[in-house]
VOMI-188139 format. One record per residue: residue in one letter; x, y, z of N, C-alpha, C, O, CB in turn. Coordinates in Angstrom, 3 decimals. Atoms other than C-alpha are relative to their C-alpha. Glycine has a CB too. Layout:
BEGIN
+------+----------+----------+----------+----------+----------+----------+----------+----------+----------+----------+----------+----------+----------+----------+----------+
! type !     n.px !     n.py !     n.pz !    ca.px !    ca.py !    ca.pz !     c.px !     c.py !     c.pz !     o.px !     o.py !     o.pz !    cb.px !    cb.py !    cb.pz !
+------+----------+----------+----------+----------+----------+----------+----------+----------+----------+----------+----------+----------+----------+----------+----------+
!    A !        X !        Y !        Z !        X !        Y !        Z !        X !        Y !        Z !        X !        Y !        Z !        X !        Y !        Z !
...
+------+----------+----------+----------+----------+----------+----------+----------+----------+----------+----------+----------+----------+----------+----------+----------+
This chain:
BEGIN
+------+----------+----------+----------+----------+----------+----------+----------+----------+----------+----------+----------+----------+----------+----------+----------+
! type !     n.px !     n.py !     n.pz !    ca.px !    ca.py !    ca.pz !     c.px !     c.py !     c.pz !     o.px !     o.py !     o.pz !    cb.px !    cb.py !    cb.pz !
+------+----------+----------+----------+----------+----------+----------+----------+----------+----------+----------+----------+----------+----------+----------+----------+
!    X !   -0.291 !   -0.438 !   -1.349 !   -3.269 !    0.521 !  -36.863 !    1.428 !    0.548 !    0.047 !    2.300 !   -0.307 !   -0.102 !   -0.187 !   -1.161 !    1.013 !
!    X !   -1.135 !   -0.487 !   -0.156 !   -0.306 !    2.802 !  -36.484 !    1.023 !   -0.535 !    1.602 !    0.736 !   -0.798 !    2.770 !   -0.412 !    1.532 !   -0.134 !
!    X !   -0.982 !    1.033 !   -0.891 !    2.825 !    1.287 !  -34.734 !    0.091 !    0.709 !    0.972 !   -0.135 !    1.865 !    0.612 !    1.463 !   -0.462 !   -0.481 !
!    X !   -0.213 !   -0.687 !   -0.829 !    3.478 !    2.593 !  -31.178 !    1.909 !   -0.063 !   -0.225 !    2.664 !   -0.957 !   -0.609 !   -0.851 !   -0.525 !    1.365 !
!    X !   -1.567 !   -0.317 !   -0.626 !    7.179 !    4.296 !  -30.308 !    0.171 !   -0.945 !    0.912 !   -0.769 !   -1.581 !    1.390 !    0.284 !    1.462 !    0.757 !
!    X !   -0.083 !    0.138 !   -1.302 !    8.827 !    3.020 !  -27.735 !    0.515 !    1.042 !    0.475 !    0.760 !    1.925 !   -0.347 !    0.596 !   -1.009 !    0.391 !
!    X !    0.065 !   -0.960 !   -0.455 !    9.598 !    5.276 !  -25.430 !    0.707 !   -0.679 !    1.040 !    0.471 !   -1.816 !    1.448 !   -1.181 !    0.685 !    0.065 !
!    X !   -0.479 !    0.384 !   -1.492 !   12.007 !    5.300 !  -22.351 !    0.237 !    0.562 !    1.219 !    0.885 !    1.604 !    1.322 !    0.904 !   -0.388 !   -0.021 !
!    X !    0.599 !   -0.603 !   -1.296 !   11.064 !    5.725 !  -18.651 !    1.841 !    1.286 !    0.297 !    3.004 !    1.120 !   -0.070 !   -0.469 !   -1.847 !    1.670 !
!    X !   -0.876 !   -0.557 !    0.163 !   13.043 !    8.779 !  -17.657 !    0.584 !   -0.539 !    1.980 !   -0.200 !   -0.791 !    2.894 !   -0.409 !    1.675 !   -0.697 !
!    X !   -0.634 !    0.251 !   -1.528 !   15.481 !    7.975 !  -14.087 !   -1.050 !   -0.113 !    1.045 !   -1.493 !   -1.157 !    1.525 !    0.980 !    1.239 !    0.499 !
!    X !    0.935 !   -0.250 !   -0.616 !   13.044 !    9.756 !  -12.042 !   -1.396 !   -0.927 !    0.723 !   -1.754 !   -1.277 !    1.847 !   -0.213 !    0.750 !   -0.749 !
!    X !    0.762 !    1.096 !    0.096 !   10.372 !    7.602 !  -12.919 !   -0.113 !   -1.096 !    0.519 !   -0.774 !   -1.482 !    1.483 !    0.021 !   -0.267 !   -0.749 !
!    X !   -0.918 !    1.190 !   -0.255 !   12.126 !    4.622 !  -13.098 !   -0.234 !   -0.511 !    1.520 !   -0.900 !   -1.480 !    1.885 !    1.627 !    0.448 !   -0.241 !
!    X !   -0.197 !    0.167 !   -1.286 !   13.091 !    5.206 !   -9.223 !   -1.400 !   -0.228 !    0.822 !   -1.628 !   -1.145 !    1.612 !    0.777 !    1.173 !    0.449 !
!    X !    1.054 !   -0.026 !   -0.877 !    9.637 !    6.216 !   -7.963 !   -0.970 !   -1.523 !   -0.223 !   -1.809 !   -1.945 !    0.573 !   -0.849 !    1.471 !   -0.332 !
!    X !    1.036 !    1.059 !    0.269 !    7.975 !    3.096 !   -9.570 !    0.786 !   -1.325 !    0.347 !    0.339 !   -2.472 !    0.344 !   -0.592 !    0.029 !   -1.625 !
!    X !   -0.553 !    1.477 !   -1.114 !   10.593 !    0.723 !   -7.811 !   -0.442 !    0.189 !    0.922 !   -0.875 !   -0.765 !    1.568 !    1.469 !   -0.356 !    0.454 !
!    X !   -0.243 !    0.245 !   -1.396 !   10.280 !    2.122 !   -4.941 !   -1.723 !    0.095 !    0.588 !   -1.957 !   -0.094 !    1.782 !    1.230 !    1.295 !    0.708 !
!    X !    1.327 !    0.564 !   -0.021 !    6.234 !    1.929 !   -5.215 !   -0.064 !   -1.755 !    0.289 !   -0.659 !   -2.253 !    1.245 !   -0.647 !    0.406 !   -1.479 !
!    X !    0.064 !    1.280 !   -0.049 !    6.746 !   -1.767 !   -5.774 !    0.931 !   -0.660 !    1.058 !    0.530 !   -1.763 !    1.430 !    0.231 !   -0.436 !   -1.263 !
!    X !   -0.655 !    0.486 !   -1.119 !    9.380 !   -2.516 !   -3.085 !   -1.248 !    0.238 !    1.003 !   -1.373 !   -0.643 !    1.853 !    1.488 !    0.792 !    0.356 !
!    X !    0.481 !   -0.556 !   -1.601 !    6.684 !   -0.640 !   -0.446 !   -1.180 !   -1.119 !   -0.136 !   -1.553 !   -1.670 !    0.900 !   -0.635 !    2.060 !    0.286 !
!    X !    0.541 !    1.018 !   -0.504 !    4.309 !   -3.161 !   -1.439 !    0.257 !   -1.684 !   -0.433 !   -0.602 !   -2.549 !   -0.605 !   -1.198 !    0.394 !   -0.163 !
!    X !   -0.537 !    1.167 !    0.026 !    6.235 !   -6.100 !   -1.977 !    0.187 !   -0.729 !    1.917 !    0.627 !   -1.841 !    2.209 !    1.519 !    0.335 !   -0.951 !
!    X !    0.236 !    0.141 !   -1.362 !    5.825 !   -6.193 !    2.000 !   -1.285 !   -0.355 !    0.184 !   -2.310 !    0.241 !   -0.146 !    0.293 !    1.106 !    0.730 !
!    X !    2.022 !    0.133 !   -0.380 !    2.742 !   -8.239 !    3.412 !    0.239 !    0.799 !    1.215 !   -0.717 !    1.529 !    0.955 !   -1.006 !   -1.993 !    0.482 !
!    X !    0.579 !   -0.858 !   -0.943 !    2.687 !   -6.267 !    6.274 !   -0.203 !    1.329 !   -0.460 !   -1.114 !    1.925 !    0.116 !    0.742 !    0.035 !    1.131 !
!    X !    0.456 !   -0.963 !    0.465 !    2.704 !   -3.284 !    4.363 !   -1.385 !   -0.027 !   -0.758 !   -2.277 !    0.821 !   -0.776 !    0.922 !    0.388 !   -0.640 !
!    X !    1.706 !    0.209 !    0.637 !   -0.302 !   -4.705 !    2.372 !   -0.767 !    0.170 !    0.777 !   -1.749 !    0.886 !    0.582 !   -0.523 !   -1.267 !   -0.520 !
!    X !    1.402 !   -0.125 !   -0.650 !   -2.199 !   -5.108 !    5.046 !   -0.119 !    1.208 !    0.739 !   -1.142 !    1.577 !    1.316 !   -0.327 !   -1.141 !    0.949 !
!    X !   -0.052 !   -1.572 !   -0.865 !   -1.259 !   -1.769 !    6.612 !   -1.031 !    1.044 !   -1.207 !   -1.939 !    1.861 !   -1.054 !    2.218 !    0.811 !    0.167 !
!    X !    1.041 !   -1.298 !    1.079 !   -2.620 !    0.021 !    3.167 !   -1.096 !   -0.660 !   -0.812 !   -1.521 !   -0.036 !   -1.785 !    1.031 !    0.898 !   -1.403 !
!    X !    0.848 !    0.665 !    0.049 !   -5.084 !   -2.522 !    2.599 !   -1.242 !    0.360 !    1.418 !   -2.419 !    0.705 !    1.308 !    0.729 !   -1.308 !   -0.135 !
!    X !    1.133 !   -0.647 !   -1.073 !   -6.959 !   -1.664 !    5.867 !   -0.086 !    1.314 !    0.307 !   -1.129 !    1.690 !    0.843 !    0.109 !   -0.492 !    1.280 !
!    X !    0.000 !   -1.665 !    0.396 !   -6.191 !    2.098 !    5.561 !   -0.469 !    0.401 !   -1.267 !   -0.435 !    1.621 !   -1.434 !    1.391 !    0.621 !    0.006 !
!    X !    0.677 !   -0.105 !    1.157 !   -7.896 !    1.729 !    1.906 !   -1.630 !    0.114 !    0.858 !   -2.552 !    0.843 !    0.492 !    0.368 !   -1.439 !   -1.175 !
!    X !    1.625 !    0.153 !   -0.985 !  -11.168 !    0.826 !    4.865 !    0.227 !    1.153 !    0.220 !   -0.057 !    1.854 !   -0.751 !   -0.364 !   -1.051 !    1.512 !
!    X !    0.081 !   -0.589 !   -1.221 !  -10.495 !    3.303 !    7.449 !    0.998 !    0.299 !    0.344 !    1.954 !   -0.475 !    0.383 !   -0.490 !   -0.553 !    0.865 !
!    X !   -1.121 !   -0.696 !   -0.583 !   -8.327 !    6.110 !    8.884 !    0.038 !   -0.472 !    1.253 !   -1.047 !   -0.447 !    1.833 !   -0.052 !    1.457 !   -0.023 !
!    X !   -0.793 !    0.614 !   -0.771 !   -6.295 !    4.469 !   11.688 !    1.102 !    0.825 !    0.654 !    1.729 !    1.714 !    0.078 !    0.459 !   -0.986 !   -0.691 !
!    X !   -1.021 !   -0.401 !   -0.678 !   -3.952 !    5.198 !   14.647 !    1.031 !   -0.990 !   -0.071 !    0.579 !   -1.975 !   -0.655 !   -0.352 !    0.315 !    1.253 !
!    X !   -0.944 !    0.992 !   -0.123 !   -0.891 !    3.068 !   15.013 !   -0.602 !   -0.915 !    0.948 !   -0.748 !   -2.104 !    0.662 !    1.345 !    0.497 !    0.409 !
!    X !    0.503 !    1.220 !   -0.717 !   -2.391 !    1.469 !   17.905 !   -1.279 !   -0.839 !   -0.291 !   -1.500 !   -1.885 !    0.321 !   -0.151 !    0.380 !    1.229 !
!    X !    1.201 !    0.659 !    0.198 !   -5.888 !    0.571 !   16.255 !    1.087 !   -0.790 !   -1.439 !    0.752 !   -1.928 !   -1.768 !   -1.731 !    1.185 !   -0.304 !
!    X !   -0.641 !    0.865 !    0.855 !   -3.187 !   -0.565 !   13.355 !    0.589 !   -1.647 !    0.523 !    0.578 !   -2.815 !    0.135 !    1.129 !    0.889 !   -0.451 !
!    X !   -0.776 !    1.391 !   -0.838 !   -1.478 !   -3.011 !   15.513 !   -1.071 !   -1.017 !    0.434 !   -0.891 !   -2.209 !    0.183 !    0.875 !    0.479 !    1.569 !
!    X !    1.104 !    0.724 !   -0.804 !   -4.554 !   -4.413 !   17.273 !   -0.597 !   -0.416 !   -0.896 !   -1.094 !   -1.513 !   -0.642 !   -0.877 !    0.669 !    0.926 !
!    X !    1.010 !    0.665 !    1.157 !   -6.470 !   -4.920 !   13.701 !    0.559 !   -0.964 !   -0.139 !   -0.073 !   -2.020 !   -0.120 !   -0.280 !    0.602 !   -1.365 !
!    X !   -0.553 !    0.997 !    0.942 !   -3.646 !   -6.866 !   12.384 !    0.885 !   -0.517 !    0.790 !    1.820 !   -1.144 !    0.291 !    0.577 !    0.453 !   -1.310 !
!    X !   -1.346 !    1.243 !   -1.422 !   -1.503 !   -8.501 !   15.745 !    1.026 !    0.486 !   -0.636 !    1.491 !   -0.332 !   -1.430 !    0.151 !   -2.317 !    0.028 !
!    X !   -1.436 !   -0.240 !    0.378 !    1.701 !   -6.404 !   14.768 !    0.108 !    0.690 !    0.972 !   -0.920 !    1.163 !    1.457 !    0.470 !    0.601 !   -1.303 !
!    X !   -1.042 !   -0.452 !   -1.168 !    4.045 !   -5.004 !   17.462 !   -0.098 !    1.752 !   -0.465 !    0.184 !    1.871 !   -1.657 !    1.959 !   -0.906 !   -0.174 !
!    X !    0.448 !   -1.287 !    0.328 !    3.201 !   -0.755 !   17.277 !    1.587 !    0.198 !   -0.517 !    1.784 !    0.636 !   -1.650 !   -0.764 !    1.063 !    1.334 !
!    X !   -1.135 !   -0.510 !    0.636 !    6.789 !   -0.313 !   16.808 !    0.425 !   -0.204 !   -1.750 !    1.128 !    0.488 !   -2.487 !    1.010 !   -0.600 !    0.846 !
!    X !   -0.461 !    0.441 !    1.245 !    6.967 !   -2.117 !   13.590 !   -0.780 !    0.718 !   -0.886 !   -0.451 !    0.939 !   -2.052 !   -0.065 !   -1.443 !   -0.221 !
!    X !    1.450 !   -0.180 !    0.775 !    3.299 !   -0.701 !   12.659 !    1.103 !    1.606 !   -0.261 !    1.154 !    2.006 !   -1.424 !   -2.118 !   -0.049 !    1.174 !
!    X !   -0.397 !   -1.307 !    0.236 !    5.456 !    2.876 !   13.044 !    1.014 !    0.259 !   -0.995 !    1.211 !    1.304 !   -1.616 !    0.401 !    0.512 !    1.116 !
!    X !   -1.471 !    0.077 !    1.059 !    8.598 !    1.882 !   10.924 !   -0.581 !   -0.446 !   -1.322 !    0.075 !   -0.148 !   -2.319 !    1.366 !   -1.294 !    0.521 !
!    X !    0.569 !   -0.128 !    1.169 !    6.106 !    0.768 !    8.238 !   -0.757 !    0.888 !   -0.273 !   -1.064 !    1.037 !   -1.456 !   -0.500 !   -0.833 !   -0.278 !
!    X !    0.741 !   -1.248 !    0.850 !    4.092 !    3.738 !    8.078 !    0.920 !    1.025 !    0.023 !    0.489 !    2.126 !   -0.318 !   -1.443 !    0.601 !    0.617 !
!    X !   -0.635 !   -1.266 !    0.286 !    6.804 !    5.946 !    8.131 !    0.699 !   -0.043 !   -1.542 !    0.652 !    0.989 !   -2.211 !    1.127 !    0.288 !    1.202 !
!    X !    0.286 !    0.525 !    0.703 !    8.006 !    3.905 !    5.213 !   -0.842 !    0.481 !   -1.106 !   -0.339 !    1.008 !   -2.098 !   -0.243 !   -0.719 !    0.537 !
!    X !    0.820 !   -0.275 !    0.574 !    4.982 !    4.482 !    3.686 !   -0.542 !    1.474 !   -0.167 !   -1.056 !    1.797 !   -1.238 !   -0.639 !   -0.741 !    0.382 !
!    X !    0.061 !   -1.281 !    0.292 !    4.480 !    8.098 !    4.226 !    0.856 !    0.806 !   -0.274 !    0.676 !    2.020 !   -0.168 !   -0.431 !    0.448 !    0.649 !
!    X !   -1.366 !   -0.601 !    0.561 !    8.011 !    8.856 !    2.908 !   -0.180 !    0.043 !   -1.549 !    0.362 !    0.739 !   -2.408 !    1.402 !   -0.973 !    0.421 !
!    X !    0.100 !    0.227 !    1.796 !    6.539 !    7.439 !   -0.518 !   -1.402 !    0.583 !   -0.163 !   -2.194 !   -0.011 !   -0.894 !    0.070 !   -1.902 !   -0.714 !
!    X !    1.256 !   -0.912 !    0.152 !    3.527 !   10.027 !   -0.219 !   -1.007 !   -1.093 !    0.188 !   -2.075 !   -0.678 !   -0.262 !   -0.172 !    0.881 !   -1.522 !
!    X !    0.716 !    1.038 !    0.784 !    1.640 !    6.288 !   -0.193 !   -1.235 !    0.466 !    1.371 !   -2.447 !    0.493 !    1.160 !    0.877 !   -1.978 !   -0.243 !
!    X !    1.302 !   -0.249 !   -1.083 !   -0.271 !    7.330 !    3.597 !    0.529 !    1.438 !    0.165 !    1.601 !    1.964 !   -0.133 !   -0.142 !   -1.095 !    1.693 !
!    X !   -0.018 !   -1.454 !   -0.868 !   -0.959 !   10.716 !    5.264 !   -0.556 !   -0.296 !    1.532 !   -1.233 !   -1.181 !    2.056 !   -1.138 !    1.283 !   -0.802 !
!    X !    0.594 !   -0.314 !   -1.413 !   -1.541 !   11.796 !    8.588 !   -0.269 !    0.861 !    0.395 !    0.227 !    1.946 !    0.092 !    0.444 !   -0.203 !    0.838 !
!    X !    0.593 !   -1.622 !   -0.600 !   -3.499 !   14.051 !   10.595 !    0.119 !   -0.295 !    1.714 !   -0.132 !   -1.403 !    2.187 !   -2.125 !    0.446 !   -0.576 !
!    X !   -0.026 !   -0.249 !   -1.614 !   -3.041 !   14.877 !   14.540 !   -1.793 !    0.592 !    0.636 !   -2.641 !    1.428 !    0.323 !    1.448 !    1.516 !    0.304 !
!    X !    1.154 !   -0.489 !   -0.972 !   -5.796 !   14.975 !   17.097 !   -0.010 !   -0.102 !    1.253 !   -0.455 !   -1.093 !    1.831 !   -1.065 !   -0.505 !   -0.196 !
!    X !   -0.514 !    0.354 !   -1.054 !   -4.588 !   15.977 !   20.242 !    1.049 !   -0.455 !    0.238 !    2.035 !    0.273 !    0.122 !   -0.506 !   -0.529 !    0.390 !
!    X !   -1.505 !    0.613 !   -0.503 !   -1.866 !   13.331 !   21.463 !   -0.031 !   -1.284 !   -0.909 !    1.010 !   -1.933 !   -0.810 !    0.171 !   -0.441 !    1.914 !
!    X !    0.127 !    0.714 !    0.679 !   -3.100 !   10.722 !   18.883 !    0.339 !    0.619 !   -1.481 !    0.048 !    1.791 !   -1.719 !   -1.116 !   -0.498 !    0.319 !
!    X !    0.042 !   -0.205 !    1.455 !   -2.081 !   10.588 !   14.811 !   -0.962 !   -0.978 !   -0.577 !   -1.275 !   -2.048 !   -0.055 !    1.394 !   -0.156 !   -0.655 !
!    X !    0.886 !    0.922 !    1.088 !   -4.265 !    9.054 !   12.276 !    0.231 !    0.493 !   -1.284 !    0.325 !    1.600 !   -1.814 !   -1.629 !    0.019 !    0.205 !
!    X !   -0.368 !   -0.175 !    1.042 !   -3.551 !    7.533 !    9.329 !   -0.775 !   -0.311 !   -1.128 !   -1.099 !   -1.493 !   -1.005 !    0.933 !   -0.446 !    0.005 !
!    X !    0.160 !    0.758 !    1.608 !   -4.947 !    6.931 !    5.556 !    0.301 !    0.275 !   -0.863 !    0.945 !    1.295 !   -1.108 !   -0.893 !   -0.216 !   -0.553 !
!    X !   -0.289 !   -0.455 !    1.652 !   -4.759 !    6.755 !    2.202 !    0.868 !    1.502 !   -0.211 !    0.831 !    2.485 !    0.530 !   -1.696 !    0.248 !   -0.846 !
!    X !   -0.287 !   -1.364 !    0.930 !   -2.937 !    9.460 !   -0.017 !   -0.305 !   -0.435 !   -0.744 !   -1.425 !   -0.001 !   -1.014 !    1.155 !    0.721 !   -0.296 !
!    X !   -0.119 !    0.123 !    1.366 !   -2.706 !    7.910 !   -3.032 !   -0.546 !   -1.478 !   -0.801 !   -0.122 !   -2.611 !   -1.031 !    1.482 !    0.238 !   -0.201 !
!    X !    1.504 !    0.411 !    0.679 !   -5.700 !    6.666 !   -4.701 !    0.412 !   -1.243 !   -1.040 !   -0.291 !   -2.249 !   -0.950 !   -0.833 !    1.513 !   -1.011 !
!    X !   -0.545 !    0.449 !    1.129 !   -3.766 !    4.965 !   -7.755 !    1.146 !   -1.496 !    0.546 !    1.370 !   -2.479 !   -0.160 !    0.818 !    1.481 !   -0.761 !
!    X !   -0.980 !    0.668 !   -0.815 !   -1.317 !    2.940 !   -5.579 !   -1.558 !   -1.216 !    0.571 !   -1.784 !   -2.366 !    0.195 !    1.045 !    1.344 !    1.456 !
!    X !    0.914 !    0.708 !   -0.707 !   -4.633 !    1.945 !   -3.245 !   -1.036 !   -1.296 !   -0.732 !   -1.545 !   -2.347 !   -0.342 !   -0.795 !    1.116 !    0.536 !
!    X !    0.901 !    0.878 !    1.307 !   -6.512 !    0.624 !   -6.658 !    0.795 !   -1.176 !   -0.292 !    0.490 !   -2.335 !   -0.010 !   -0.194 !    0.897 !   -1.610 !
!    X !   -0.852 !    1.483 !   -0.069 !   -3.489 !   -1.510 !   -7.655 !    0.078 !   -1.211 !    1.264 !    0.293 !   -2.394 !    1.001 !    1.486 !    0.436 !   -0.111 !
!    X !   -0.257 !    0.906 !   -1.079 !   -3.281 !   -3.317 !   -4.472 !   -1.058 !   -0.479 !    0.405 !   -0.989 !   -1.574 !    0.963 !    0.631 !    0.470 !    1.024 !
!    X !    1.313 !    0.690 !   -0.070 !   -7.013 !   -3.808 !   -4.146 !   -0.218 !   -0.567 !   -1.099 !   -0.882 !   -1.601 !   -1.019 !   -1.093 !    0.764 !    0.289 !
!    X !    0.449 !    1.120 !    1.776 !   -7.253 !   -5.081 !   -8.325 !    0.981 !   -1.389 !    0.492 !    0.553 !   -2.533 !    0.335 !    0.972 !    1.002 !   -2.279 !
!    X !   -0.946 !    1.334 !    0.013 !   -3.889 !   -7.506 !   -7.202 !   -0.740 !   -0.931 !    0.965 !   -0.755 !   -2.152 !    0.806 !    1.695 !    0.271 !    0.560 !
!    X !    0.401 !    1.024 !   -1.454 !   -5.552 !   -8.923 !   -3.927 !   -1.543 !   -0.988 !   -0.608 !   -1.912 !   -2.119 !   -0.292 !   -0.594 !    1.401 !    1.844 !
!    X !    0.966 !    0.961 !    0.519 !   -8.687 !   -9.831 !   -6.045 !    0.760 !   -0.780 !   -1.227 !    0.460 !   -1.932 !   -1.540 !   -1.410 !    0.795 !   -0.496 !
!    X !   -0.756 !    1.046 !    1.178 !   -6.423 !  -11.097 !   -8.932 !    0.524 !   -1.374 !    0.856 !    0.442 !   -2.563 !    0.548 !    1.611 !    0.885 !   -0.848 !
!    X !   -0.201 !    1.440 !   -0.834 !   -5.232 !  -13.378 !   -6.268 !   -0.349 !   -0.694 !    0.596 !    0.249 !   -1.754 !    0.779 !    0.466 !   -0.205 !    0.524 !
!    X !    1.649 !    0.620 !   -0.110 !   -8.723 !  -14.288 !   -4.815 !   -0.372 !   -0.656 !   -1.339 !   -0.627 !   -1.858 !   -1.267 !   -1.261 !    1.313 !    0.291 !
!    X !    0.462 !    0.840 !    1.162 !   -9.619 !  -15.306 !   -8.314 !    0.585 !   -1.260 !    0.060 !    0.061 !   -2.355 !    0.260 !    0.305 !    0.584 !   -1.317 !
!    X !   -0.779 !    1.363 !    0.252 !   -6.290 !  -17.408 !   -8.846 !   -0.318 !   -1.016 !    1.365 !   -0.654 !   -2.175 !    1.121 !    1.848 !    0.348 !   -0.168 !
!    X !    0.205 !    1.306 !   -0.763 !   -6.739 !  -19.426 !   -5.741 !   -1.298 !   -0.157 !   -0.148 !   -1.321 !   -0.587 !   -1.301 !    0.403 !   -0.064 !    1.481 !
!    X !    1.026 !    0.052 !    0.727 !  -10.575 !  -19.577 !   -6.142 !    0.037 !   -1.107 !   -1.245 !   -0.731 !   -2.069 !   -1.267 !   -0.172 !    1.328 !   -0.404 !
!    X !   -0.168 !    0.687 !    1.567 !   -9.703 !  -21.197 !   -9.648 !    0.825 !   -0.953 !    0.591 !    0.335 !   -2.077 !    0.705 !    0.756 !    0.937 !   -1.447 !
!    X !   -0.890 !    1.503 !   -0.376 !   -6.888 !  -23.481 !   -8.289 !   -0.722 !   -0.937 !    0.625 !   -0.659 !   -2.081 !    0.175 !    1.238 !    0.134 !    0.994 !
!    X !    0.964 !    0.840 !   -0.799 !   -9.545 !  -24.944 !   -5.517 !   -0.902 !   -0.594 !   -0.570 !   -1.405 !   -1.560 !    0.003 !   -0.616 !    0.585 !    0.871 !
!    X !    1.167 !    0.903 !    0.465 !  -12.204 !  -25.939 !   -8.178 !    0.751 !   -0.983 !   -0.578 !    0.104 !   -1.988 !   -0.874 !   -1.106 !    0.614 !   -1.016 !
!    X !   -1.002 !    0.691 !    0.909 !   -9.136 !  -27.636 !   -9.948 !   -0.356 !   -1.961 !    1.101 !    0.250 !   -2.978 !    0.763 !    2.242 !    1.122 !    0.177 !
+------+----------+----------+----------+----------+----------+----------+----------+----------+----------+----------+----------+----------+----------+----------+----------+
């Protein structure tokens, strides 16, 4: 089996994949792109799913659509939001069952 290089992340990189992991190192951000992984959402059907204050629901999706992580579309006097980025949405749905398993497993303990 031939040895791998290492290889090192260039700045760029680096930055965008902190600042991936800071956006969901937030549970309210989880559950903001956790229920926008369901269903495109307004701020106010955001707030009302998950009992958060609209103002906060707006300072985390702006947040979040600064890091390409949601989009939005206008209809009328309402925005709605989901998904952009497919790759982001997968990690955070594989971690949430990685952490369904682990407790799961701790409870038969």
């Amino acid at each position: 089996m031939a040895e791998k290089q290492a290889t090192s992340l260039d700045p760029d990189t680096l930055s965008t994949v902190s600042q991936i992991f800071k956006a969901v190192s937030d549970p309210s951000r989880i559950r903001i792109l956790y229920l926008l992984s369901q269903q495109e959402c307004s701020v106010t059907e955001i707030a009302n799913h998950l009992n958060l204050q609209q103002s906060a629901v707006s300072h985390q999706l702006s947040f979040l659509k600064k890091l390409r992580l949601v989009k939005s579309r206008r209809s009328g006097k309402t925005v709605f939001y989901s998904e952009e980025d497919e790759h982001v949405m997968n990690l955070v749905a594989q971690t949430i069952v990685h952490a369904q398993h682990g407790l799961a497993d701790e409870n038969r303990d």
